[in-house]
C-alpha positions in Angstrom: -57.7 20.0 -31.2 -57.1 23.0 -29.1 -58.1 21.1 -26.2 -55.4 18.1 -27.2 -52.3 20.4 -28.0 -52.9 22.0 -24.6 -52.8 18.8 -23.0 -49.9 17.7 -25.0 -47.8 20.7 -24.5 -48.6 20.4 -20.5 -47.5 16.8 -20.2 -44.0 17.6 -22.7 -43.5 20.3 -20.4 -43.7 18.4 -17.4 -41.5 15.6 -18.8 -39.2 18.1 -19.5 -39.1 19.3 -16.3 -38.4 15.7 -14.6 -35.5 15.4 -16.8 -33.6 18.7 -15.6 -34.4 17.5 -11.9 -33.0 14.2 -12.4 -30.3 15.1 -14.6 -28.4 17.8 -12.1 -27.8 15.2 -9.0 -25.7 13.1 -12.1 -23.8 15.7 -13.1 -23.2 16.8 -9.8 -22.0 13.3 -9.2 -19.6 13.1 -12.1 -16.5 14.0 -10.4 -13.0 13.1 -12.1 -10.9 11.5 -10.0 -7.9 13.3 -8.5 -4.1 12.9 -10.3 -1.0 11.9 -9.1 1.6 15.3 -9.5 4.0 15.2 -12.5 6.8 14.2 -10.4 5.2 11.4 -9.5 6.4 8.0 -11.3 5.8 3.9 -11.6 8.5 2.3 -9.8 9.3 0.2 -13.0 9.6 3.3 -15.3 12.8 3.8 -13.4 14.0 0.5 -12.6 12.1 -2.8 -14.4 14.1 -5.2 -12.5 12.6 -4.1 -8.4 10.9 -7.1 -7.6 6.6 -5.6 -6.7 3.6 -7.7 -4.7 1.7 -5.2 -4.1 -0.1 -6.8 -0.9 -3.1 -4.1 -0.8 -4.8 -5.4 -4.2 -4.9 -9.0 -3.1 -6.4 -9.9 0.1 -3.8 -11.3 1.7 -3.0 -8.3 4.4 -4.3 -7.9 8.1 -7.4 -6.3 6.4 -8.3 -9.5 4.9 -9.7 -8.0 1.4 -9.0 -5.7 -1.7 -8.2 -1.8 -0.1 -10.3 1.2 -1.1 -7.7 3.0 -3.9 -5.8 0.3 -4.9 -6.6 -0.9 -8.5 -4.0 -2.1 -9.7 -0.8 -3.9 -8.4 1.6 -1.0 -9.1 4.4 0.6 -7.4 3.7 4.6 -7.3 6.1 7.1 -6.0 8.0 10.5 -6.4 10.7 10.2 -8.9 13.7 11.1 -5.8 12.1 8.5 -3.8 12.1 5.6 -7.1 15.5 6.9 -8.1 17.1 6.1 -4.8 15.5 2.6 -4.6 17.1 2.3 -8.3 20.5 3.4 -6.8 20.1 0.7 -3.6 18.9 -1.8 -6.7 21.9 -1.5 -8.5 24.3 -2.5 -5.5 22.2 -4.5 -4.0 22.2 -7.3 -7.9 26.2 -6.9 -7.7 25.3 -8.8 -4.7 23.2 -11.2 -5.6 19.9 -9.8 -3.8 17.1 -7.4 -5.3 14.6 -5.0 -2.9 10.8 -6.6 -3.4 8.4 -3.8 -2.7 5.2 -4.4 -0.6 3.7 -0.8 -0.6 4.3 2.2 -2.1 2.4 5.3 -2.7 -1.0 4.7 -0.5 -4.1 6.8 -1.2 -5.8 9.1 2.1 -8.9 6.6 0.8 -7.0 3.3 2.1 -5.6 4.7 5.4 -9.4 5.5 6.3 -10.2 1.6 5.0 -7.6 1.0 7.4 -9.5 2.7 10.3 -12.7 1.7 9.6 -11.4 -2.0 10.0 -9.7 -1.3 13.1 -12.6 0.2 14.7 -14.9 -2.9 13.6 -13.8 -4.9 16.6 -15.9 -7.8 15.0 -13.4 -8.6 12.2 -10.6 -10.1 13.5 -10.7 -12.7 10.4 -6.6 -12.3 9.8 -5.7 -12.0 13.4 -3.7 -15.3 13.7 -1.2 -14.0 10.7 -0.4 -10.4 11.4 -1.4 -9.7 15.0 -1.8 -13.0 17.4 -0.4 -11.5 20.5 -2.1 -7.6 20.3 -5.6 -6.8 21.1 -7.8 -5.0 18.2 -8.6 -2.4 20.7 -4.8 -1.3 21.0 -4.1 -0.8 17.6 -4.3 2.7 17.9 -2.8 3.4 21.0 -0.3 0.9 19.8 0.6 3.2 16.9 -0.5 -0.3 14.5 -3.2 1.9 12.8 -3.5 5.8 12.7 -5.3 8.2 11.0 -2.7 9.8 8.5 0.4 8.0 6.9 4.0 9.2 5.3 2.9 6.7 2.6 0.1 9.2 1.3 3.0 11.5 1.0 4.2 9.6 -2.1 7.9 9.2 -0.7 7.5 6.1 1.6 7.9 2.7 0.7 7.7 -0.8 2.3 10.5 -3.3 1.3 12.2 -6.7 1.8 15.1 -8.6 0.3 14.7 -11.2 -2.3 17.9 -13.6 -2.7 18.2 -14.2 -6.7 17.7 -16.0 -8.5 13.7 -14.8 -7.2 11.2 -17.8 -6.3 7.7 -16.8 -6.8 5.2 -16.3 -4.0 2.9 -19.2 -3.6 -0.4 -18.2 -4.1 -2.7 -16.8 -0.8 -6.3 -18.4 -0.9 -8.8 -16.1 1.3 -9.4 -18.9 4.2 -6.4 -21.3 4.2 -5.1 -21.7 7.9 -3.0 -18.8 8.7 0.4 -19.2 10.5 1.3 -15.8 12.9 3.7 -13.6 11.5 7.1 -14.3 14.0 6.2 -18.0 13.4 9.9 -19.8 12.3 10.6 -18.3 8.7 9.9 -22.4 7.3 6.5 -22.0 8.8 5.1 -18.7 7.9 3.9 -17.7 4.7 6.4 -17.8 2.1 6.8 -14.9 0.0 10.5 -15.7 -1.3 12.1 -13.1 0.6 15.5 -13.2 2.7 14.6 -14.1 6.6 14.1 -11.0 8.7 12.5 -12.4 11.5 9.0 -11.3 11.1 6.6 -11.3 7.9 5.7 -8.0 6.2 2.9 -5.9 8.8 3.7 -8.0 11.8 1.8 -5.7 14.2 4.1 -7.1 17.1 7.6 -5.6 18.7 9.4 -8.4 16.8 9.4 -6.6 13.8 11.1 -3.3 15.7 14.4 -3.2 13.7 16.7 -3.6 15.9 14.3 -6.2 18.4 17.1 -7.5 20.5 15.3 -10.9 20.0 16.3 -11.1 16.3 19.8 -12.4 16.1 22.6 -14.1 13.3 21.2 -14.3 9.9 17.8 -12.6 10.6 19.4 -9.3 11.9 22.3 -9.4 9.6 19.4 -9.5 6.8 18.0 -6.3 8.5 20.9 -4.6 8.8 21.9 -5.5 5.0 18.9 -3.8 3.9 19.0 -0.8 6.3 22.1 0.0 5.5 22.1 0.1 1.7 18.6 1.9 2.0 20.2 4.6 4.2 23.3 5.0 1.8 21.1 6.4 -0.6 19.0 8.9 1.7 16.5 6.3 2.9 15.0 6.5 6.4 13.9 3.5 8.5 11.2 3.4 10.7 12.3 2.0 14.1 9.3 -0.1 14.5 9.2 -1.5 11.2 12.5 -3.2 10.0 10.2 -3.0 6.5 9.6 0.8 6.6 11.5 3.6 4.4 11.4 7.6 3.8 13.1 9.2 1.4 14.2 12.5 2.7 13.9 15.2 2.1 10.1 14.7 1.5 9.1 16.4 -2.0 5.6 17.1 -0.4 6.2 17.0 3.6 2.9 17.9 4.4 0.5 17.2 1.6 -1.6 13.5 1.7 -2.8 12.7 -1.7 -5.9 10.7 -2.5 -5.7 9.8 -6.2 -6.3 5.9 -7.0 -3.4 3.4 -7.2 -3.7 2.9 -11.0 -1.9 3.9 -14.3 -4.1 6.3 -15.2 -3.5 8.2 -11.6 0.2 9.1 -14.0 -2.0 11.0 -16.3 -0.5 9.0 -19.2 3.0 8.4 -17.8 4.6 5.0 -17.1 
């Protein structure tokens, strides 16, 4: 019997043991995520009405698939940043138009998704929508891709127009023939917006804002939006007719990393 505990003991010992080794690598794992800052809101908490298709969760974007961080199709950004958009809103329906968001918020976790793809010169699966006339190996050079973005920032949106009343987007279907993004605005994908000349992330100097090669409707369009946008302390990127700051920048030099999702609000809407 002696004999038999001994052994016993040894062997619960030893189990014991195996547990605690196993048990530390887990717990060392389980890290919450990061939060989004109290200041930070939902788009639609502020103004319901801001048309959103959030391109990053779906796969139809020049990556081609779902982005790392982005898990669920909401609009995330600093409450100055969603109130001006609310302001621009509000002119903009006396109008007859409403702003239809694209990006918002973008987690640090995407932009490096974004790099990784760029540096995979092998995938070049979307290349006839969003960038038929530039070579993969210039999109950093080019200043296409880069290794930080204002959008992790939490004040930087991309936007279009949307003549009301809205028409929905027809659905994107991962293969269908894709049509390049400066293709005539009957040709390329519809996404119901007003014609600017270029689809949203054209990687091509077309979509430049003030591109000397977009005339009459499309450039009024562009200047419609740039204009309302900058009324309300807005800042358009001059390569990308699509591309707004709000200034001044709540966090300037901070690039969050917390998951596009609701629960990234810590229980705000």
């Amino acid at each position: 019997m002696t004999r038999l505990s001994t052994t016993l003991r040894g062997l619960v010992t030893a189990f014991a043991a195996v547990l605690a080794v196993t048990a530390v690598p887990a717990t060392a794992q389980a890290r919450p995520e990061p939060r989004a800052p109290e200041d930070f809101v939902a788009l639609r908490s502020v103004d319901p009405t801001i048309i959103e298709e959030m391109r990053y969760v779906t796969a139809h974007n020049f990556v081609g698939e779902r982005v790392d961080g982005y898990r669920q199709p909401l609009c995330i950004l600093t409450r100055p940043a969603a109130e001006a958009l609310h302001r621009a809103q509000t002119r903009l329906l006396r109008h007859g138009y409403s702003l239809k968001v694209y990006d918002c918020y973008r987690p640090q976790r995407a932009v490096d998704h974004f790099v990784r793809w760029a540096e995979d010169l092998d995938d070049q699966k979307m290349k006839a929508e969003f960038y038929p006339e530039v070579d993969k190996t210039r999109l950093f050079d080019d200043g296409y891709i880069a290794e930080k973005s204002g959008h992790s920032r939490g004040s930087t949106m991309d936007l279009t127009l949307v003549r009301l009343p809205a028409k929905p987007t027809r659905p994107y279907h991962p293969g269908q023939t894709l049509v390049s993004c400066f293709a005539p605005q009957d040709e390329r994908f519809p996404d119901s917006s007003v014609d600017m000349g270029t689809g949203y992330d054209c990687f091509d100097t077309r979509s430049h804002t003030l591109d000397p090669r977009t005339q009459g409707v499309q450039h009024a369009n562009r200047m419609l939006l740039k204009d309302t946008l900058e009324d309300v302390g807005l800042v358009n990127l001059p390569e990308e007719w699509w591309h707004f700051t709000y200034k001044p920048e709540p966090y300037p030099d901070t690039y969050f990393d917390f998951p596009v999702s609701a629960k990234s609000l810590a229980g705000r809407r």
